[in-house]
C-alpha positions in Angstrom: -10.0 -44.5 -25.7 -13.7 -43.4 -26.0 -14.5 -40.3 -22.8 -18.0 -39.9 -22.6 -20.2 -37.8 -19.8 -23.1 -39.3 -17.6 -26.1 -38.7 -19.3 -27.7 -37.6 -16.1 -25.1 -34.7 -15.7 -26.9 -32.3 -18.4 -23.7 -31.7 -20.1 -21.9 -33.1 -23.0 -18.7 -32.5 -24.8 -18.4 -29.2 -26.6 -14.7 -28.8 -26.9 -11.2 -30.6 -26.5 -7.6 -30.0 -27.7 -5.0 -32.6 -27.4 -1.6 -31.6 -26.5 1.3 -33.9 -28.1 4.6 -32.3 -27.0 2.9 -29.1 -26.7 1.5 -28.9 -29.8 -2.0 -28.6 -29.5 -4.5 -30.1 -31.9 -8.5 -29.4 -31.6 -10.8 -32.9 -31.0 -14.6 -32.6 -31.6 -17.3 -34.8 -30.4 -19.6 -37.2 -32.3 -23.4 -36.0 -32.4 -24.2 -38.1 -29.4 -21.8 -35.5 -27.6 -19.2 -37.8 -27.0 -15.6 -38.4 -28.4 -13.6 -40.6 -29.7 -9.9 -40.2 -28.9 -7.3 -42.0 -31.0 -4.0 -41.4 -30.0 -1.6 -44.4 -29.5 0.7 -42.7 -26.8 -2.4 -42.4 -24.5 -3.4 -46.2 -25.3 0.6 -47.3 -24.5 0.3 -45.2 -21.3 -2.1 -47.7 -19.8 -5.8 -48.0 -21.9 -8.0 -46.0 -20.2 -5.4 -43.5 -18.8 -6.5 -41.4 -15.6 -8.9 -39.0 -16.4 -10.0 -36.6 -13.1 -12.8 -34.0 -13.0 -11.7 -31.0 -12.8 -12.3 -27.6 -11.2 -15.4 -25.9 -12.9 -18.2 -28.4 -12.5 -22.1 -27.8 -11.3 -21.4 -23.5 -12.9 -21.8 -24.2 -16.9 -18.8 -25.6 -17.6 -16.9 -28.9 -16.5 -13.2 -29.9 -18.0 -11.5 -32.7 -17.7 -7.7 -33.5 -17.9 -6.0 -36.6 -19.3 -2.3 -37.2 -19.7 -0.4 -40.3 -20.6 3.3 -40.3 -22.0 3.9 -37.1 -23.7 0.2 -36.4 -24.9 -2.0 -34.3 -23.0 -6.1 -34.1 -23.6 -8.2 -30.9 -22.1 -11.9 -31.6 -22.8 -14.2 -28.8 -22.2 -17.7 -29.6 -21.6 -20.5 -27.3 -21.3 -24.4 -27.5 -19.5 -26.7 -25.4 -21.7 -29.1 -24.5 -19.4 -26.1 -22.5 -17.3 -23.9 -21.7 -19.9 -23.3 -18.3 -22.2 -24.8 -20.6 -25.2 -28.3 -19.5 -23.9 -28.1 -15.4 -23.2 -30.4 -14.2 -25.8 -28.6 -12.8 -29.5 -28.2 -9.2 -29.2 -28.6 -8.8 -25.5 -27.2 -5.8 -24.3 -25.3 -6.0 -21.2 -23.5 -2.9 -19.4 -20.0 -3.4 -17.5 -19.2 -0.9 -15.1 -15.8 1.5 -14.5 -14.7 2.4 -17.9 -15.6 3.3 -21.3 -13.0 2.3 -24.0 -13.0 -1.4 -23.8 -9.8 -2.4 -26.0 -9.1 -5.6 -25.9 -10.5 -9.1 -24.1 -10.3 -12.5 -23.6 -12.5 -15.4 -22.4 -11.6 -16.9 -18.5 -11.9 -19.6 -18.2 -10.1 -20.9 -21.3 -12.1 -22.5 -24.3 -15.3 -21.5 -22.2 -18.3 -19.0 -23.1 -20.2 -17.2 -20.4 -18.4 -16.9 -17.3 -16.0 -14.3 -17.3 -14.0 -12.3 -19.3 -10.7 -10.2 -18.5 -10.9 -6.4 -20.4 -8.2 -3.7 -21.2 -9.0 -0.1 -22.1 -7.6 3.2 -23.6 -7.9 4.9 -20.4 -5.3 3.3 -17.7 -3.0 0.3 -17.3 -5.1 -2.1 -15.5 -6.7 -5.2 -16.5 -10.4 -6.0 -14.8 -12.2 -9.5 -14.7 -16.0 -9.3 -15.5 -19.1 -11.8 -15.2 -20.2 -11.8 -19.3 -23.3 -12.9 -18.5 -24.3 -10.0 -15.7 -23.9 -6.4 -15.8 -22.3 -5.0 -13.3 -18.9 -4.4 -11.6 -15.3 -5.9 -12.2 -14.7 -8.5 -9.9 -11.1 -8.5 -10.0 -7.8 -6.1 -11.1 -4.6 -6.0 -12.0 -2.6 -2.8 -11.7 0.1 -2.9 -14.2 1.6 0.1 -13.1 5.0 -1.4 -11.6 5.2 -4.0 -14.3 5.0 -2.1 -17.0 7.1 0.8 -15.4 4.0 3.7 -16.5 2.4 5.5 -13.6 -0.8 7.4 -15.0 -1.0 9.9 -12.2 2.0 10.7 -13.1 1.9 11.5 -16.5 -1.1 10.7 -18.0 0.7 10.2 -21.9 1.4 6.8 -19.7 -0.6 4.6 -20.8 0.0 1.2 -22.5 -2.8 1.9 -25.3 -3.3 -2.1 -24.6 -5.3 -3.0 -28.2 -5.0 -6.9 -28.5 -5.2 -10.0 -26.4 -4.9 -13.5 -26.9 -4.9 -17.2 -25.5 -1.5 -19.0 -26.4 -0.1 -22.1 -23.8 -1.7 -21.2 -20.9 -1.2 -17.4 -21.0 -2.6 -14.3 -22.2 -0.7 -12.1 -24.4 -1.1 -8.5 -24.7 -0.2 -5.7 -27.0 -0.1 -2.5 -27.5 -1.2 -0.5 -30.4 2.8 1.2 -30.7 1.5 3.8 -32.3 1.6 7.4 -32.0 -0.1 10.3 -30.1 -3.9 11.0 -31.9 -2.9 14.9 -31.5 0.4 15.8 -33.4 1.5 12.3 -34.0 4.6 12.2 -31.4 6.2 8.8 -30.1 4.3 7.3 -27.8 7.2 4.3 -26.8 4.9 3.6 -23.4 2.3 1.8 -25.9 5.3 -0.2 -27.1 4.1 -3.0 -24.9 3.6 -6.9 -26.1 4.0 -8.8 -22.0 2.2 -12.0 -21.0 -0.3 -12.6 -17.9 -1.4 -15.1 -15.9 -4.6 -16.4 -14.1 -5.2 -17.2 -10.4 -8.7 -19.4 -9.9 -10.4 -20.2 -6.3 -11.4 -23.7 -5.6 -14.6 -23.3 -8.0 -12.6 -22.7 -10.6 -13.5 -18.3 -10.6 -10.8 -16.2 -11.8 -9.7 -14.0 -8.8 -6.8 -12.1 -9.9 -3.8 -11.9 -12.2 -0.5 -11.5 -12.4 2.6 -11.3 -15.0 3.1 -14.9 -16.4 5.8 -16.0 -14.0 9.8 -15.4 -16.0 8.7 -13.4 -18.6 8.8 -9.1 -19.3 7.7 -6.6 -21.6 9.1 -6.7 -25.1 8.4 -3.7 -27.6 7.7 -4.9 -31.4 8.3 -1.5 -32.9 12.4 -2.2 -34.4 11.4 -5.5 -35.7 8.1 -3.8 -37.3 10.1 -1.2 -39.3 12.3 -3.6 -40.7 9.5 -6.2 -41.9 8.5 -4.1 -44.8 8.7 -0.9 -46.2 5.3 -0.1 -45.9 5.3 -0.7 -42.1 8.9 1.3 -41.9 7.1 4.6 -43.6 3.8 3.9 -41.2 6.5 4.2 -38.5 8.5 7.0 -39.1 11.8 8.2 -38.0 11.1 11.6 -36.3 9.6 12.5 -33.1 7.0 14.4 -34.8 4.6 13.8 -37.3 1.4 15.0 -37.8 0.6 12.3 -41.1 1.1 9.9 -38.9 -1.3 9.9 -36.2 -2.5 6.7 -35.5 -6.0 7.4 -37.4 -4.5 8.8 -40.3 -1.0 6.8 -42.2 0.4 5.8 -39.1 0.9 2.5 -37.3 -2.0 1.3 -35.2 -2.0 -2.4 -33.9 -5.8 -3.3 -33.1 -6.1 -6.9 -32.6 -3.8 -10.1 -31.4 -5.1 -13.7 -32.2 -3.5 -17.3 -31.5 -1.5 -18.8 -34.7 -3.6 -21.7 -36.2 0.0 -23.7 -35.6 -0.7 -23.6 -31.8 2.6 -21.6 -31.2 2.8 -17.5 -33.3 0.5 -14.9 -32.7 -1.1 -13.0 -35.6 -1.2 -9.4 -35.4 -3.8 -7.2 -37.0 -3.5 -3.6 -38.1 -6.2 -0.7 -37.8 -3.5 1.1 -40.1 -2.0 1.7 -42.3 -4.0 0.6 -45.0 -2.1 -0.5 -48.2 -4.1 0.4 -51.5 -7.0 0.3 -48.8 -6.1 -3.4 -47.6 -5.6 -4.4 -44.3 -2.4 -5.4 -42.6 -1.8 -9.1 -41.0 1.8 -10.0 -39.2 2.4 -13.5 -37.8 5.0 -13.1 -34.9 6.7 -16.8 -34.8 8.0 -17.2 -31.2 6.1 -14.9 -28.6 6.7 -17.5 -26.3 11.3 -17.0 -26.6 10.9 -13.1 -26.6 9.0 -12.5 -23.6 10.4 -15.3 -21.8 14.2 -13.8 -22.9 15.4 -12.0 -20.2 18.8 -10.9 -21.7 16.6 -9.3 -24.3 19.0 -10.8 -27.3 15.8 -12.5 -28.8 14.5 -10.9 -31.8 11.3 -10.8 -33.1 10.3 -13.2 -35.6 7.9 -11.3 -38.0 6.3 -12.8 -41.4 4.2 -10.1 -43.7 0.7 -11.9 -45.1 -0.5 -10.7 -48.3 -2.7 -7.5 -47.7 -6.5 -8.4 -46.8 -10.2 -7.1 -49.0 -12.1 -6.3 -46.2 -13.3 -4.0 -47.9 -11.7 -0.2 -47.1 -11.8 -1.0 -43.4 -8.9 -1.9 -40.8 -8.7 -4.6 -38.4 -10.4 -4.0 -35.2 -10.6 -7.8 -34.0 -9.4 -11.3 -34.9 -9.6 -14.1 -32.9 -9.3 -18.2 -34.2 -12.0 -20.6 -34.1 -10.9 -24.3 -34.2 -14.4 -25.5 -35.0 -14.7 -23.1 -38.3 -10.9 -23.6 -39.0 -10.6 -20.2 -39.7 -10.5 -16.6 -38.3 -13.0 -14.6 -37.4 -12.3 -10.8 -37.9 -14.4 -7.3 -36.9 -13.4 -4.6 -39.4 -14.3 -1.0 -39.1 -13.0 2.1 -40.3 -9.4 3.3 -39.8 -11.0 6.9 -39.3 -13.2 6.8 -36.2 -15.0 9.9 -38.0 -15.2 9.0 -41.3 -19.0 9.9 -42.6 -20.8 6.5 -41.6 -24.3 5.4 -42.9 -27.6 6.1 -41.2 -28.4 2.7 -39.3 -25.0 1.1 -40.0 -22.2 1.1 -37.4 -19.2 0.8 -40.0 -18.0 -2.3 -38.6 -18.4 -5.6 -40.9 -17.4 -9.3 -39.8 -15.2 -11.5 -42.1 -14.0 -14.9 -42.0 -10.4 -15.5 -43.1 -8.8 -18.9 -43.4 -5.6 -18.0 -42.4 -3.6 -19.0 -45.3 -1.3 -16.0 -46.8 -3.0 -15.2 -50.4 -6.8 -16.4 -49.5 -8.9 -13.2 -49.0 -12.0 -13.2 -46.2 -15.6 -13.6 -46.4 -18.3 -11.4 -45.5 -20.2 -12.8 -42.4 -23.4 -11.3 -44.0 -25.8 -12.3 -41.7 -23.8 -11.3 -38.1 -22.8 -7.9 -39.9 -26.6 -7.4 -40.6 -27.6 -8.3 -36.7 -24.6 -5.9 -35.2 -26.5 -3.1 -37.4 -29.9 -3.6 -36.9 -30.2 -1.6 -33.2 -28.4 -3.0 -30.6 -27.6 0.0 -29.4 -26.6 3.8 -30.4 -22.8 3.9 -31.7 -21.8 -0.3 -30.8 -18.6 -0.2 -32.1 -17.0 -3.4 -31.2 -13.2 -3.5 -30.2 -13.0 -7.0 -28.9 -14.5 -10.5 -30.2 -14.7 -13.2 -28.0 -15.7 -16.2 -29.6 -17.6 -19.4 -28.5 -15.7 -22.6 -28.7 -18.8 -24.1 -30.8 -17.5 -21.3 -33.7 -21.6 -20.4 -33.3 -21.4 -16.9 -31.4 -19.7 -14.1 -30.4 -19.6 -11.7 -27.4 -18.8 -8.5 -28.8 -17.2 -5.3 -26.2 -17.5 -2.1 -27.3 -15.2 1.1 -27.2 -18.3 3.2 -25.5 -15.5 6.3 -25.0 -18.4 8.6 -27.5 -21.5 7.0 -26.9 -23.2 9.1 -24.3 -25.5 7.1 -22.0 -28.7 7.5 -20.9 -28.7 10.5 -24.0 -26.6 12.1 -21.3 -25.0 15.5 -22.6 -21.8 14.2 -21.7 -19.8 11.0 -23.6 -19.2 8.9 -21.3 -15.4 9.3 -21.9 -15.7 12.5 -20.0 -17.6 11.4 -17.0 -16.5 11.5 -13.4 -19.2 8.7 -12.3 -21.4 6.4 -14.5 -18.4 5.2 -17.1 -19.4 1.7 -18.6 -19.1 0.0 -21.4 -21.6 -2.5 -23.5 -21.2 -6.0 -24.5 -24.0 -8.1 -27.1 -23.7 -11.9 -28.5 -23.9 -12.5 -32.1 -24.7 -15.7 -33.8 -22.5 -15.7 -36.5 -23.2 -17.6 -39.6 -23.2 -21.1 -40.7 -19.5 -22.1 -40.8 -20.7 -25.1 -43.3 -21.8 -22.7 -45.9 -17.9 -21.4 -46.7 
């Protein structure tokens, strides 16, 4: 079956996964920007199958659906001159609200540059934002009752979320299950790992959330200490303990990404370090623990082989099926370690994935993020382009004082934002 797009349209194919029993495989399109799908369940279901348009057309993005038998095609497919492709590298844009952005993903799904949906350090709820405007969320979600943590209550309630991902149709969070930054006590309200769903209007803009229909909160922190020794002492038995605080030996989950296999989660560690490596855990079936509502599932946890990047932890991961591999932000496990005049601390690696390969340094993206894009960037989440070509980067702006105010802007009463900037990250053909 051969889809192509009318020429006259302005877009062409930039994207597509094809679902076989829910196990997803990425497609990509032929130079002429159309594809070539060969699947012999879709052929059997009737030749050309049905293929519809979709709900995001005529606003930078337009994705089709097309199901025969078991097999399932989404085909994402992008207009330049409206899409996120074209806002200029290193553009700065500011996002209104709050300071510590923690943790993102794109909305819609496989798109770049319409929205995005943001967690942060400082409460429990999740805001949608334009990524190619400054300016105000355009939508919340409170997750106050869900989670069970009222901030104005206690304000040690918050879910610390740190990691996000795409995985079947929902977006996983986590939270950093670490301890308190003061005297390293237990912090089991950022035990958090939950699922989300998206509501969309009739033009296909997200306009709220909501927890993913069946599932609840599951905390990672018992299956953690019993995946490895070095995880167990980052963890700790006692209430108390000042070694580990979550910048020091502790535990400090920083990043979630979607498994290469379509179904596990990979889960990157800020800290510990081991022999100044950094920490990657593949959780196999995130799908069965949050959807367990007896809560006899147990996490499925697998230890990779430590990771060079180089004395830093993992502040970001996300997968790219066009480079076949991950894409990674590291930065330093100490948010005041001495840093170098000019340089932000923060490098970017790619990783393949496979337990024993070490990453790459993405020399040229590292060098762009360091060259002045703004005073203190230090980027928490990575949202990458479908194309594997760019990046939107958020930053945790909690000490960067705006404006040159006196004030950081984590200890405003009015004026709290946060930055974003695109990257173009370097050739994937070169590694």
């Amino acid at each position: 079956m051969r889809v192509a797009l009318p020429a006259e349209t302005g877009f062409s194919i930039e994207f597509a996964t094809i679902y076989h029993r829910g196990a997803p495989k990425p497609l990509h399109p032929s130079a002429g920007g159309n594809m070539r799908v060969q699947s012999s369940l879709l052929r059997r279901a009737g030749g050309e199958a049905l293929a519809r348009r979709s709900l995001f057309g005529g606003q930078g993005l337009w994705r089709f659906f097309v199901c025969g038998c078991a097999t399932a095609l989404w085909i994402t497919a992008v207009n330049p001159a409206n899409s996120q492709e074209a806002r200029h590298d290193g553009a700065v844009l500011f996002h209104d609200d709050i300071c510590e952005a923690s943790a993102a993903v794109l909305l819609p799904e496989m798109s770049f540059g319409r929205y995005f949906v943001v967690a942060n350090d400082e409460d429990n709820t999740l805001r949608i934002y334009s990524s190619d405007a400054s300016g105000k969320p355009t939508a919340y979600l409170d997750l106050k009752n869900f989670l069970g943590l009222d901030v104005d209550q206690d304000e040690d309630n918050k879910a610390d979320l740190e990691g996000a991902a795409w995985l079947g149709g929902r977006i996983y969070w986590i939270g950093s299950h670490s301890r308190s930054g003061g005297k390293g006590k237990v912090r089991t309200q950022r035990h958090q790992f939950f699922a989300t769903s998206v509501r969309y209007d009739a033009n296909g803009t997200p306009i709220g959330l909501e927890p993913a229909a069946g599932t609840r909160p599951r905390s990672l922190i018992q299956a953690l200490s019993a995946a490895s020794q070095d995880l167990a002492s980052a963890i700790g038995t006692q209430d108390e303990d000042a070694e580990l605080k979550p910048e020091q030996k502790g535990l400090n989950i920083e990043s979630l990404a979607a498994g290469d296999d379509g179904s596990s989660l990979l889960i990157g560690l800020r800290n510990p370090l081991q022999n100044g490596m950094a920490t990657v855990v593949r959780l196999n079936n995130p799908t069965a623990l949050v959807e367990d509502s007896a809560g006899t599932v147990r996490p499925e946890l697998v230890v990779f082989k430590p990771l060079d990047l180089e004395g830093r932890g993992i502040r970001s991961m996300e997968f790219s099926a066009a480079r076949k591999a991950y894409v990674i932000v590291a930065g330093p496990g100490n948010d005041d370690a001495p840093s170098v005049p000019g340089r932000s601390g923060f490098t970017l690696f790619q990783w393949s994935g496979r337990n024993g390969d070490q990453p790459i340094p993405l020399t040229m993206a590292t060098g762009a993020l360091n060259r002045p894009i703004g005073e203190r960037f230090q980027p928490e989440a990575l949202l990458l382009a479908p194309s594997g070509e760019k990046a939107l980067l958020l930053s945790d702006d909690g000490d960067f004082k705006p404006d040159h105010a006196g004030k950081t802007c984590a200890k405003l009463d009015t004026g709290r934002r946060f930055r974003s900037a695109v990257l173009k990250l370097d050739d994937a053909g070169r590694f």
